[in-house]
C-alpha positions as CSV (number, residue, x, y, z in Angstrom):
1,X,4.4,16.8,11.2
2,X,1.4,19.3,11.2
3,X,-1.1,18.1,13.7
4,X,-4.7,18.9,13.0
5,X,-7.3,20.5,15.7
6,X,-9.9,18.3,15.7
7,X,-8.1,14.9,15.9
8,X,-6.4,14.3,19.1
9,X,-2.8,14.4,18.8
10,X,-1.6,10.9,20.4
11,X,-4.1,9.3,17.7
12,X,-1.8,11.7,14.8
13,X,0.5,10.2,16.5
14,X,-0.5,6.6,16.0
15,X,-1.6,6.9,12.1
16,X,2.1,8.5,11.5
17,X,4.0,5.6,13.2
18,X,1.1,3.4,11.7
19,X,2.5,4.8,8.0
20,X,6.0,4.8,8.8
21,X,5.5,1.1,9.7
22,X,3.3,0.9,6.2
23,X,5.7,2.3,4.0
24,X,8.4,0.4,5.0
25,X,10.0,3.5,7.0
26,X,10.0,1.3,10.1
27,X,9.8,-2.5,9.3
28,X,8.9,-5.3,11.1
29,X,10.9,-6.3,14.3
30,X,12.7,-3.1,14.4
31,X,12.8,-0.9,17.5
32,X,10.8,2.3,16.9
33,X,12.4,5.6,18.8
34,X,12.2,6.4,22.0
35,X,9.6,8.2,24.0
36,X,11.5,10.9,24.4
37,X,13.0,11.0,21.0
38,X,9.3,10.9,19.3
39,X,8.7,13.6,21.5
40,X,10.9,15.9,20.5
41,X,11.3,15.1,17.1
42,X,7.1,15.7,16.9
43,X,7.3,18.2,19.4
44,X,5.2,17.0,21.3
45,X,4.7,16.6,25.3
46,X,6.1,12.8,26.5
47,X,3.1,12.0,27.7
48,X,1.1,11.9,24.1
49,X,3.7,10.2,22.7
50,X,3.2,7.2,25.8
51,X,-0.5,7.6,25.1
52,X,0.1,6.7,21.6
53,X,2.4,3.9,22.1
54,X,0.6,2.4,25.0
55,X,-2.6,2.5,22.2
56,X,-0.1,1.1,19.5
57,X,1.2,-2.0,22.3
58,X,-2.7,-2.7,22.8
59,X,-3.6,-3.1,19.6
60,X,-0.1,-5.5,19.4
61,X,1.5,-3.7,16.9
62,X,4.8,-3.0,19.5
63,X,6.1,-5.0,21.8
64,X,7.5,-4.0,24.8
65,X,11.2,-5.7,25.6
66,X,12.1,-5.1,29.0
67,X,15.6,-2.6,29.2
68,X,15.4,-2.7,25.5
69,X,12.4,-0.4,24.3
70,X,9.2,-1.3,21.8
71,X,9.7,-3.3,18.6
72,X,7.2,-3.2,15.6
73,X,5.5,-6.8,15.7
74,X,6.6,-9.4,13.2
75,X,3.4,-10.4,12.9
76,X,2.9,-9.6,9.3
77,X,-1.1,-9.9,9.0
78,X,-1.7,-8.0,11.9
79,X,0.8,-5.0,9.9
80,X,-1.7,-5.4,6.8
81,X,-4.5,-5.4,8.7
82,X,-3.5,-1.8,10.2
83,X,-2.5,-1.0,6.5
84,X,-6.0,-2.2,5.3
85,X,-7.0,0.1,8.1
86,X,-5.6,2.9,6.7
87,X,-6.3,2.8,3.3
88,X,-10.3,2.7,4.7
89,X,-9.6,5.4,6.1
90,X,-8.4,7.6,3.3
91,X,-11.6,6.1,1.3
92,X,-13.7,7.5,4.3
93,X,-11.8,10.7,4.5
94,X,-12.2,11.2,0.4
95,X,-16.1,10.4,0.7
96,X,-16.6,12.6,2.3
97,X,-14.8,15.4,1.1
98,X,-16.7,14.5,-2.1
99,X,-20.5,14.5,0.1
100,X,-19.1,17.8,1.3
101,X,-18.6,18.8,-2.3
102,X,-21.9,18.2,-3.2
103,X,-21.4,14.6,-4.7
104,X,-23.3,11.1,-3.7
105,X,-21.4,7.8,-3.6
106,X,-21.9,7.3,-7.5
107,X,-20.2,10.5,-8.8
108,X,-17.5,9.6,-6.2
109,X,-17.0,6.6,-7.3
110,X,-16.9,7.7,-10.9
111,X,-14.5,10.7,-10.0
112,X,-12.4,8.0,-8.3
113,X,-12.9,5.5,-11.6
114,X,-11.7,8.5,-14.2
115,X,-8.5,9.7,-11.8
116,X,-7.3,6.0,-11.4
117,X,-8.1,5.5,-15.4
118,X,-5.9,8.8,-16.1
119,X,-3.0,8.1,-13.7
120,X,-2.4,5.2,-15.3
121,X,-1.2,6.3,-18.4
Protein backbone atom coordinates (compact mmCIF):
# COMPACT_ATOMS: atom_id res chain seq x y z
CA UNK A 1 0.00 0.00 0.00
CA UNK A 2 1.45 3.51 -1.05
CA UNK A 3 0.24 6.06 1.41
CA UNK A 4 -0.24 9.51 0.14
CA UNK A 5 1.18 12.87 1.85
CA UNK A 6 -1.66 14.82 2.29
CA UNK A 7 -4.10 12.27 3.69
CA UNK A 8 -3.40 11.14 7.09
CA UNK A 9 -2.24 7.68 7.20
CA UNK A 10 -4.72 5.99 9.85
CA UNK A 11 -7.65 7.48 7.54
CA UNK A 12 -5.57 5.30 4.36
CA UNK A 13 -5.78 3.09 6.62
CA UNK A 14 -9.52 3.05 7.16
CA UNK A 15 -10.64 3.47 3.33
CA UNK A 16 -8.27 0.23 2.60
CA UNK A 17 -9.86 -2.02 5.31
CA UNK A 18 -13.14 -0.06 4.26
CA UNK A 19 -12.39 -1.75 0.42
CA UNK A 20 -11.16 -4.97 1.61
CA UNK A 21 -14.50 -5.21 3.53
CA UNK A 22 -16.26 -3.83 0.04
CA UNK A 23 -14.84 -6.16 -2.22
CA UNK A 24 -15.53 -8.98 -0.41
CA UNK A 25 -11.67 -9.38 0.69
CA UNK A 26 -12.91 -9.34 4.32
CA UNK A 27 -16.62 -10.27 4.66
CA UNK A 28 -19.04 -9.76 7.19
CA UNK A 29 -18.48 -11.30 10.69
CA UNK A 30 -14.95 -12.26 10.05
CA UNK A 31 -12.16 -11.16 12.30
CA UNK A 32 -9.89 -8.54 10.57
CA UNK A 33 -5.95 -8.92 11.49
CA UNK A 34 -4.39 -7.98 14.25
CA UNK A 35 -3.00 -4.66 15.26
CA UNK A 36 0.21 -5.75 15.06
CA UNK A 37 -0.19 -7.76 11.94
CA UNK A 38 -1.80 -4.60 9.99
CA UNK A 39 1.05 -2.88 11.22
CA UNK A 40 3.61 -4.59 9.77
CA UNK A 41 2.02 -5.84 6.86
CA UNK A 42 1.28 -1.76 5.99
CA UNK A 43 4.38 -0.85 7.66
CA UNK A 44 3.13 1.23 9.60
CA UNK A 45 3.68 2.29 13.47
CA UNK A 46 0.94 0.30 15.88
CA UNK A 47 -0.37 3.16 16.98
CA UNK A 48 -1.99 4.39 13.38
CA UNK A 49 -3.21 1.24 12.88
CA UNK A 50 -5.24 1.50 16.67
CA UNK A 51 -6.19 4.95 15.51
CA UNK A 52 -7.79 3.50 12.46
CA UNK A 53 -9.55 0.75 14.10
CA UNK A 54 -10.66 2.58 17.07
CA UNK A 55 -12.23 5.21 14.05
CA UNK A 56 -13.53 1.92 12.25
CA UNK A 57 -15.24 0.45 15.91
CA UNK A 58 -16.90 4.11 16.25
CA UNK A 59 -18.32 4.20 13.21
CA UNK A 60 -19.62 0.31 14.13
CA UNK A 61 -18.14 -1.26 11.39
CA UNK A 62 -15.85 -3.73 13.96
CA UNK A 63 -16.65 -4.99 16.91
CA UNK A 64 -14.55 -5.57 19.63
CA UNK A 65 -14.81 -9.30 21.20
CA UNK A 66 -13.05 -9.44 24.39
CA UNK A 67 -9.76 -12.06 24.15
CA UNK A 68 -10.86 -12.57 20.71
CA UNK A 69 -9.98 -9.46 18.56
CA UNK A 70 -12.44 -7.07 16.09
CA UNK A 71 -14.93 -8.67 13.71
CA UNK A 72 -16.40 -6.83 10.62
CA UNK A 73 -20.13 -6.04 11.62
CA UNK A 74 -22.88 -8.25 10.19
CA UNK A 75 -24.83 -5.46 9.86
CA UNK A 76 -25.16 -5.48 6.17
CA UNK A 77 -26.68 -1.76 5.55
CA UNK A 78 -24.34 -0.24 7.68
CA UNK A 79 -21.43 -2.20 5.08
CA UNK A 80 -23.32 -0.58 1.99
CA UNK A 81 -23.66 2.46 3.52
CA UNK A 82 -19.61 2.72 3.99
CA UNK A 83 -19.60 1.26 0.31
CA UNK A 84 -22.04 4.07 -0.86
CA UNK A 85 -19.51 6.16 1.05
CA UNK A 86 -16.91 5.20 -1.05
CA UNK A 87 -18.12 5.27 -4.24
CA UNK A 88 -18.99 9.31 -3.38
CA UNK A 89 -15.91 9.55 -2.81
CA UNK A 90 -14.34 8.42 -5.98
CA UNK A 91 -17.13 10.69 -7.73
CA UNK A 92 -15.70 13.63 -5.56
CA UNK A 93 -12.13 12.62 -6.14
CA UNK A 94 -12.89 12.42 -10.23
CA UNK A 95 -14.66 15.92 -10.14
CA UNK A 96 -12.34 17.31 -9.31
CA UNK A 97 -9.55 16.04 -11.11
CA UNK A 98 -11.81 17.06 -14.04
CA UNK A 99 -12.31 21.04 -12.41
CA UNK A 100 -8.59 20.79 -12.15
CA UNK A 101 -8.50 19.84 -15.78
CA UNK A 102 -10.22 22.64 -16.83
CA UNK A 103 -13.82 21.07 -17.04
CA UNK A 104 -17.34 22.09 -15.25
CA UNK A 105 -19.72 19.51 -13.90
CA UNK A 106 -21.37 19.20 -17.55
CA UNK A 107 -18.34 18.14 -19.53
CA UNK A 108 -17.62 15.76 -16.55
CA UNK A 109 -20.57 14.35 -16.56
CA UNK A 110 -20.45 13.91 -20.30
CA UNK A 111 -16.76 12.46 -20.16
CA UNK A 112 -18.16 10.14 -17.50
CA UNK A 113 -21.52 9.37 -19.85
CA UNK A 114 -19.11 8.54 -23.18
CA UNK A 115 -16.38 6.24 -20.92
CA UNK A 116 -19.34 4.25 -19.23
CA UNK A 117 -21.08 4.08 -22.97
CA UNK A 118 -17.64 2.76 -24.39
CA UNK A 119 -16.78 0.26 -21.59
CA UNK A 120 -19.70 -1.40 -22.16
CA UNK A 121 -19.19 -2.78 -25.30
Amino acid sequence: MEFQDNVPIYLQIEKYLYRQIALGNIKAGEKIPSVRQLAVELTVNVNTVQRALAEMNREGILEVKRGLGSFVTTDKRLIEKKCMELVKDTIKEFLESCRQLGLDKQEAEEVLRNYIKNDEK
